[in-house]
C-alpha positions as CSV (number, residue, x, y, z in Angstrom):
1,X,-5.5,-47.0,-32.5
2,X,-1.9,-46.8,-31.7
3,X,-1.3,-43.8,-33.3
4,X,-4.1,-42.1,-31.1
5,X,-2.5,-43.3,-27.9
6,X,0.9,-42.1,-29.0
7,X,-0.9,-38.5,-30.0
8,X,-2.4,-38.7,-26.6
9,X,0.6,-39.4,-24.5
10,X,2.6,-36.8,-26.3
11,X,-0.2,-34.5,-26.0
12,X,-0.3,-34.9,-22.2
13,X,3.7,-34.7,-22.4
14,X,3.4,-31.4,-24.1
15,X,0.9,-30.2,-21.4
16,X,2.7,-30.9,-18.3
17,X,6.1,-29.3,-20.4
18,X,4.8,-26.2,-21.2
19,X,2.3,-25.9,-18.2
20,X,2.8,-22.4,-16.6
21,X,4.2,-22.5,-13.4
22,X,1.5,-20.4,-12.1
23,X,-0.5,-23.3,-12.4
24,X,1.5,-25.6,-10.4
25,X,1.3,-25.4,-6.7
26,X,4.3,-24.4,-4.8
27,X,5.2,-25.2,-1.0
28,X,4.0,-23.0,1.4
29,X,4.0,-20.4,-1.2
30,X,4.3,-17.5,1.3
31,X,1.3,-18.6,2.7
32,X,3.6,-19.9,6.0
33,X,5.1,-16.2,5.7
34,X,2.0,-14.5,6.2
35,X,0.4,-16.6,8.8
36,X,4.2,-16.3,10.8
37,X,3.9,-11.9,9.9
38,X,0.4,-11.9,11.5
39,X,1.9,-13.0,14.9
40,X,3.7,-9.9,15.0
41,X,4.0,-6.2,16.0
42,X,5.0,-4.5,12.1
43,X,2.8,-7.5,9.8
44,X,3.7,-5.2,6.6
45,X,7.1,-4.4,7.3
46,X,7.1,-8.1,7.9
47,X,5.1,-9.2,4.8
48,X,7.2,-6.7,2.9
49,X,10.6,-7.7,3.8
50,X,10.3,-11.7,3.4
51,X,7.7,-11.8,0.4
52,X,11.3,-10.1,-1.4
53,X,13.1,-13.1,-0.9
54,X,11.8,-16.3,-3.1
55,X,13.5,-18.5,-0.2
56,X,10.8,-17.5,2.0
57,X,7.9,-19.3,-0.2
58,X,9.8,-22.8,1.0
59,X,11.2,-21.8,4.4
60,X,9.9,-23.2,7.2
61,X,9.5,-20.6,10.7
62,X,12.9,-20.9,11.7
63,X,13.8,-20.4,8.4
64,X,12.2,-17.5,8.1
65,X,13.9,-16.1,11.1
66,X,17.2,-16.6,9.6
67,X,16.1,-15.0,6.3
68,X,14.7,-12.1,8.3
69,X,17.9,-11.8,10.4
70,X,19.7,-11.6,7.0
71,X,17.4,-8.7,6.0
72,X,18.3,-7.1,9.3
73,X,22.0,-8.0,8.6
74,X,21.8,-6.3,5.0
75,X,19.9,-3.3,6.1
76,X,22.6,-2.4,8.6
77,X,25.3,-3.6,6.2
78,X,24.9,-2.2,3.0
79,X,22.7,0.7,3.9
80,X,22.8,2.1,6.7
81,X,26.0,2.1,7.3
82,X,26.7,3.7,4.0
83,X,24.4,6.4,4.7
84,X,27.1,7.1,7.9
85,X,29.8,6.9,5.9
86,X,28.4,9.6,3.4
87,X,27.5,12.1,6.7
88,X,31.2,11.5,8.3
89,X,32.6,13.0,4.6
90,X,30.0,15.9,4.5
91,X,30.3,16.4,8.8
92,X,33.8,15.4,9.5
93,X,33.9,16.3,13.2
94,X,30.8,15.3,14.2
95,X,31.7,12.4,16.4
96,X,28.1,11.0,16.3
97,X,28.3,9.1,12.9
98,X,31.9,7.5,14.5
99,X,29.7,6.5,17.5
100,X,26.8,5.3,15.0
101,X,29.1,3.5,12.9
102,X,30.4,1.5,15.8
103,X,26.8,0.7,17.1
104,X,26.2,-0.3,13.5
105,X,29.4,-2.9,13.8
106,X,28.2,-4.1,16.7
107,X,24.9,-5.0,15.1
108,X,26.9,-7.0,12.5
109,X,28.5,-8.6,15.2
110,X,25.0,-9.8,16.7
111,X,23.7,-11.1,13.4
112,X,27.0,-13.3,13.7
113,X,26.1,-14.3,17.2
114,X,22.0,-14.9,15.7
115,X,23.3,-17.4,13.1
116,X,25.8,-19.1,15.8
117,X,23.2,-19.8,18.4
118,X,20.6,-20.5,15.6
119,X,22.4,-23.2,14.1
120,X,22.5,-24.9,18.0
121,X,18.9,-24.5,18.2
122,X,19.9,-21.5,21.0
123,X,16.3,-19.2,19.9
124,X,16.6,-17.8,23.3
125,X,19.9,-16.9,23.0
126,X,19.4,-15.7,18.7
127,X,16.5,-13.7,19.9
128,X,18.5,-11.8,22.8
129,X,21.2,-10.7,20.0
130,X,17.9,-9.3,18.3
131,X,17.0,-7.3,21.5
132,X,20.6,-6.5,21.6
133,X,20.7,-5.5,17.2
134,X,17.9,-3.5,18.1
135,X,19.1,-1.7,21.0
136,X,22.2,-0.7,18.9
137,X,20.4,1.0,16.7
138,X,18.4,2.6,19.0
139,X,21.6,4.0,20.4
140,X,22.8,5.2,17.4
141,X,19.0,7.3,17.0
142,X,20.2,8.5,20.7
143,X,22.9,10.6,20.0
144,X,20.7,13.2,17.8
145,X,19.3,15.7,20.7
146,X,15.7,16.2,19.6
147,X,14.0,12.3,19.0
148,X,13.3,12.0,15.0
149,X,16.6,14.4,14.6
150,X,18.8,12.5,13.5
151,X,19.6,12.2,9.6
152,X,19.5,8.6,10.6
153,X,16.2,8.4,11.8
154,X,14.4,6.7,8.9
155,X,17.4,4.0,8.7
156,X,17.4,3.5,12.8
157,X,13.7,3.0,12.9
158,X,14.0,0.2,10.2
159,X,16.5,-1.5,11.5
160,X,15.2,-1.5,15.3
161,X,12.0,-2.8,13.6
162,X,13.3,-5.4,11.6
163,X,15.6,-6.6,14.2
164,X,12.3,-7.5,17.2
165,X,10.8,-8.8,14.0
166,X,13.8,-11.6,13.3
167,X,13.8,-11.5,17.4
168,X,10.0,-12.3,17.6
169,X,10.0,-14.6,14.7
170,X,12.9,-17.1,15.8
171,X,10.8,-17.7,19.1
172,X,7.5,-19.0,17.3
């Protein structure tokens, strides 16, 4: 009889061990992420961008602001404003990627601001450097004289989008 409990309980040890974690339920489990991405104006973009990151399965909606702000952030960051660098080399007096590339610092400059008054529960104020992130790029999509010119265009129109998405979000 003994021996039949102790197979049992090691049995049932085994099973909850080796259970597959697909099996387990997991917080939120980007269920929060799509309910928040249906609120908005770009729900795939949205969707998109925050099922990426595995911290959004367990944020909460302000959390997923910040996480979308720091997709806006990267975007600009690593991306964009690499694709700028690259045109200055290969257009070295066009004075439009020097312009872009300070929008593009400014926009940096407003995620900084975001995670300042996020962190003191500011969401007005986080959202406003959103409006502003996006205006920058917006700018930068300015300069080009024909609209959808720009050899920017595709990175500008992301980043605006992104940015009234991590605007829109912090508010809800």
């Amino acid at each position: 009889m003994k021996s039949s409990v102790r197979l049992a309980v090691l049995l049932v040890c085994l099973v909850a061990v080796f259970l597959p974690i697909s099996h387990c339920s997991v917080p939120n489990d980007f269920k929060l992420v799509e309910e928040t991405c249906k609120k908005t104006y770009h729900y795939d973009l949205c969707r998109f961008a925050l099922s990426r990151v595995p911290e959004s399965a367990h944020a909460d909606v302000k959390g997923l602001a910040l996480i979308m702000a720091d997709v806006v952030l990267g975007r600009a960051r690593n991306t964009t404003v690499n694709k700028i660098q690259v045109l200055r080399k290969s257009s070295p007096g066009d004075k439009r990627f020097d312009d872009c590339l300070l929008h593009y610092t400014a926009i940096e400059f407003d995620i900084a601001h975001f995670d300042e008054h996020f962190r003191n529960h500011d969401y007005k104020s986080a959202e406003a450097t959103m409006e502003d992130a996006f205006s920058q790029a917006g700018n930068c999509e300015l300069l080009f004289d024909r609209p959808k010119s720009s050899p920017l265009h595709e990175y500008n129109i992301l980043v605006t989008h992104l940015a009234e998405l991590a605007g829109s979000i912090v508010l809800m």
